[in-house]
LUMLO-677242 format. One record per atom (N, C-alpha, C): residue in three letters; x, y, z. Coordinates in steps of 0.1 Angstrom, whole numbers, plus 5000, padded with zeros to 4 digits. Layout:
<nodes>
AlaXYZ ...
</nodes>
This chain:
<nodes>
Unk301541463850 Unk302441393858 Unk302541463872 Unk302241403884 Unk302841443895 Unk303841383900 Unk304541503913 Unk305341443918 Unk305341543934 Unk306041513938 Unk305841523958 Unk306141653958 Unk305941743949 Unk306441923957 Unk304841993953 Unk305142053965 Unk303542193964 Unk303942283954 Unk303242343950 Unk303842433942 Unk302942603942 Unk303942683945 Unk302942843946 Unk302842893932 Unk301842923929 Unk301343013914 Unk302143173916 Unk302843203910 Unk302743363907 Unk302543413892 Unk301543363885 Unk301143413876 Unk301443593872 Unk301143633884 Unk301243783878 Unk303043823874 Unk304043733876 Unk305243733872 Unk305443713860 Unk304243663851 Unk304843623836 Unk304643783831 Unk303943853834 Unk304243983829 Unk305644103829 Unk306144093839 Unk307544093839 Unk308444033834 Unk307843843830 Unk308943833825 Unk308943853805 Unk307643853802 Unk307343913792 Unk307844023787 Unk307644093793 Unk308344223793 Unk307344353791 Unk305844273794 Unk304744363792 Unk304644463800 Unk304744593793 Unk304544723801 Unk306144803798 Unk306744693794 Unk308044783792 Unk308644863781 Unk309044983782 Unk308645093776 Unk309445003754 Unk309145053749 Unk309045033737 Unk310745103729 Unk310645233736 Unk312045313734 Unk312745353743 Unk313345483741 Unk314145603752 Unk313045673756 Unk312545723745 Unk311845833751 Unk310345823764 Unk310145943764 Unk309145973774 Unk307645943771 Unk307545943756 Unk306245903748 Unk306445773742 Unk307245683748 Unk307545543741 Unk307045473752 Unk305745473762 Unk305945353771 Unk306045363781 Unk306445473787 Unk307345503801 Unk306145523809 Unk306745373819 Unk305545363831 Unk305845503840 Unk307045483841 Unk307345623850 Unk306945743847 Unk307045773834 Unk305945923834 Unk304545893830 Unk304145743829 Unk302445743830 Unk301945703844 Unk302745673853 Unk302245643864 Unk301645803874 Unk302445903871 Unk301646043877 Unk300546063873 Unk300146043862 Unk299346053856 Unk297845983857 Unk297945923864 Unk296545833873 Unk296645873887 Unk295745763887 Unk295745813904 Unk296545743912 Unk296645773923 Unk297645693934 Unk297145583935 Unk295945533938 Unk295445343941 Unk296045313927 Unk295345333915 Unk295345303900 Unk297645293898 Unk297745373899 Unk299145333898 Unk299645313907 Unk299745283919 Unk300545243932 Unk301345343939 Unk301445473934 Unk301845623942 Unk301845573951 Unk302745663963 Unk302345643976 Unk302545783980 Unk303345853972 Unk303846013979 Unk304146063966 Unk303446223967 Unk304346293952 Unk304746423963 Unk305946453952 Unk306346563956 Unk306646683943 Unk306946773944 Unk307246893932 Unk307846843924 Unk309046753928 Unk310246693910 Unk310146583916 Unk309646493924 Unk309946313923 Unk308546293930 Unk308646143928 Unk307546093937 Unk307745933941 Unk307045873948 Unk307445733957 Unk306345653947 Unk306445523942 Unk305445413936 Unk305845333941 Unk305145243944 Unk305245073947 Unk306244993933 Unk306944903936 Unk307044853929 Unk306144723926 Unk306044713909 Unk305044603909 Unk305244483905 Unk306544463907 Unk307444353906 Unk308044323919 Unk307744363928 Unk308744343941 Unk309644253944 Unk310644273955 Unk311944193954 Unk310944103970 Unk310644273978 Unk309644213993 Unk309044313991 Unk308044284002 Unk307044344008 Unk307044494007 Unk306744634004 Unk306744694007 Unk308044783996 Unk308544703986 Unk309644773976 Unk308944843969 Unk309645013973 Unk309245123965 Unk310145163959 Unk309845273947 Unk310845303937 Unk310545443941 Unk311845533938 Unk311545713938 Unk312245753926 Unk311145833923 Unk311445863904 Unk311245993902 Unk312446053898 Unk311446193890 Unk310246213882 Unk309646323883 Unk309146303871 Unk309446323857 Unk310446423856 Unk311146463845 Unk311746303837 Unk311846283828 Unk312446183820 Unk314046193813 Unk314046113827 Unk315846133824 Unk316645963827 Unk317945933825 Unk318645803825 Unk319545793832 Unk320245923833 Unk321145923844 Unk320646013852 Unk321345953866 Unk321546053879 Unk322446193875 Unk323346193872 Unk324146333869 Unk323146423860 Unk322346403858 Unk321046453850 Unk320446503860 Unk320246493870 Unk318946523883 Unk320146683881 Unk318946783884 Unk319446933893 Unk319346893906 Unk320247023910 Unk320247063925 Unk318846993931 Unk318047063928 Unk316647063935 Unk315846933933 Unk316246853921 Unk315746703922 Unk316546663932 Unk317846633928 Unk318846563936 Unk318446593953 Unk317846693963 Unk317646733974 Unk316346663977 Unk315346653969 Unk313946603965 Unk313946463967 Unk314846423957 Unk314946263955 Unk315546233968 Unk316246253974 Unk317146213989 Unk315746274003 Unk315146324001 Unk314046344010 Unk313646274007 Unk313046243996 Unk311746093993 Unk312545973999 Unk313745963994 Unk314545844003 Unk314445844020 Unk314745944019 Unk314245944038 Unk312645924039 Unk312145964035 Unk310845944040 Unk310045834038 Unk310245734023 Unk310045624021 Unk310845554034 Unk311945514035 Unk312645454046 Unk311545484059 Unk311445594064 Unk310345604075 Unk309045574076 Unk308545574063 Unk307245524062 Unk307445334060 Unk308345304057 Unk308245174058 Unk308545124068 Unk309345184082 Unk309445164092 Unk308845184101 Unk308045274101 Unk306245264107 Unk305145174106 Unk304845124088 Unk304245054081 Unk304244884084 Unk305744854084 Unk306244734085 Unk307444694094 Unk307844774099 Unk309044744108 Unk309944684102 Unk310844674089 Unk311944604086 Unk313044594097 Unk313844504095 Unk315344534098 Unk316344604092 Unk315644574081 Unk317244684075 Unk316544704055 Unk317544774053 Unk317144804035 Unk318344814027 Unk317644744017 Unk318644764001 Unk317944913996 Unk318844983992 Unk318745103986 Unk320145133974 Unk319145123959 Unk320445133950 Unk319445163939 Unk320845213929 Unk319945253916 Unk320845183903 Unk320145153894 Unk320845003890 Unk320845113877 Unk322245173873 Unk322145273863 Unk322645233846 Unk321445223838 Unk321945153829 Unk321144993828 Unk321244923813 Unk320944813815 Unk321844693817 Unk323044753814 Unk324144603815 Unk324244633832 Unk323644783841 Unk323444733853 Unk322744663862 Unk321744623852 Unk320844563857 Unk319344643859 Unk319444723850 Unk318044803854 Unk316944753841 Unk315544723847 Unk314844693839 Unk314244813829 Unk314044923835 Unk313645043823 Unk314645143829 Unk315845113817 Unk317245203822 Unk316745343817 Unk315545373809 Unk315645493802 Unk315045613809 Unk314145573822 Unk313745663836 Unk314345613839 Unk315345743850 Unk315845703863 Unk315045653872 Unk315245603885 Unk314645543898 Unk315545493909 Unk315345493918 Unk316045463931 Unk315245333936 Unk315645213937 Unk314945093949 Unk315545133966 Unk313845143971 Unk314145093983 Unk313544983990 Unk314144853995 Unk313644763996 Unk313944694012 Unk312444694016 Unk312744674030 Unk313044474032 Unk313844484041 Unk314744374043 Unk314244334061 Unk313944174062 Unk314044124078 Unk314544014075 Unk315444004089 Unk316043844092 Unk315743754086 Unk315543634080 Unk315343554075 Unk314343564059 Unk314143664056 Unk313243704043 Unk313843634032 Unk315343584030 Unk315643504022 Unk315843324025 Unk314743314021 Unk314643134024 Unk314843064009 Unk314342894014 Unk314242834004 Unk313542873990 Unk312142943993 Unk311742993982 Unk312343033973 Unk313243183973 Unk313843263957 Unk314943153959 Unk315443043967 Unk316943013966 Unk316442883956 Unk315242773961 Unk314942663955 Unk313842683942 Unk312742743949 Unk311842793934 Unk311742903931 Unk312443013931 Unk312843123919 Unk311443203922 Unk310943183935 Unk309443293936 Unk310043353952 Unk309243453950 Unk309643503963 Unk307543513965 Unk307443483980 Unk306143503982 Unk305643653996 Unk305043743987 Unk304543833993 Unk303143834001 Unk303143854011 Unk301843824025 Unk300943974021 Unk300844044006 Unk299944124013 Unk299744173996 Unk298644243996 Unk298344303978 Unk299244373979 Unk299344483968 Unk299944573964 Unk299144693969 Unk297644713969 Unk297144813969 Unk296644793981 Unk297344703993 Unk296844724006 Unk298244824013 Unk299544744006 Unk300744824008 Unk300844954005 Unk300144973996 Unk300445123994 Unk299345244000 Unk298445194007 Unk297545234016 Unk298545264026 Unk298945144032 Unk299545154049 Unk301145254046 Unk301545254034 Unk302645324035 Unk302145444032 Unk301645494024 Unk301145674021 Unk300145704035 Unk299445604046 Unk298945664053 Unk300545684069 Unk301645614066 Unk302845644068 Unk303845714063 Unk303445784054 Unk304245874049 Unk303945974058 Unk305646064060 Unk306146144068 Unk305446274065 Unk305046364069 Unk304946534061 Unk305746604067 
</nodes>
């Protein structure tokens, strides 16, 4: 049956909503993209920056263009869980993601939040993570408001090129 609307594929969304890739338990050996993502390489997992206790990945569900996550690597659920020295780590990756995406893409502005817990809304409450998500004037249209997609202008592994070769040192 047709009828008068175009319609955009985002097939690679049925995997999120599946829930494929999502960890199995709590633990660190149950699934956890976050401690298997160091563990490859930066193109292969979408890294963009590591550092001694965190590091920057693309997100691969993005909200927009250019949404990175900063994770320890340690496997932990809460923030009050981070040491001193994550907690200093993780807030430099936050600045520096922010910079690198403001070189990379020029947003106007960013959502930055950590959705703690699942009744917060976090999809793998069992690693911590931080979203940083670059935001411009008008990025919210009819699309996520009328068809429930949001459409991104670029791969994933082209984004995470232009942001790690925009990452700060």
């Amino acid at each position: 049956m047709s009828d008068p609307f175009d319609r955009l594929w985002t097939p690679h969304r049925m995997a999120y909503i599946k829930g494929e890739g999502k960890p199995t338990g709590p633990g660190e050996d149950e699934g956890c993209p976050f401690c298997l993502a160091p563990k490859l390489s930066d193109e292969e997992s979408l890294v963009v920056a590591r550092g001694t206790l965190v590091y920057t990945v693309l997100n691969r569900y993005p909200y927009n263009s250019g949404h990175v996550l900063v994770c320890p690597y340690r496997h932990i659920s809460d923030y009050t869980d981070l040491t001193e020295p994550e907690t200093t780590e993780f807030a430099d990756f936050t600045k520096r993601s922010i910079a690198a995406l403001r070189t990379a893409s020029g947003p106007h502005g960013f959502n930055i939040g950590i959705n703690l817990g699942s009744v917060a809304g976090a999809g793998i409450a069992a690693h911590l993570h931080q979203h940083i998500v670059p935001r411009w004037g008008g990025d919210t249209n009819f699309m996520p408001v009328v068809g429930h997609t949001r459409v991104l202008p670029q791969l994933l592994a082209d984004t995470r090129k232009l942001l790690a070769d925009a990452w700060p040192q």
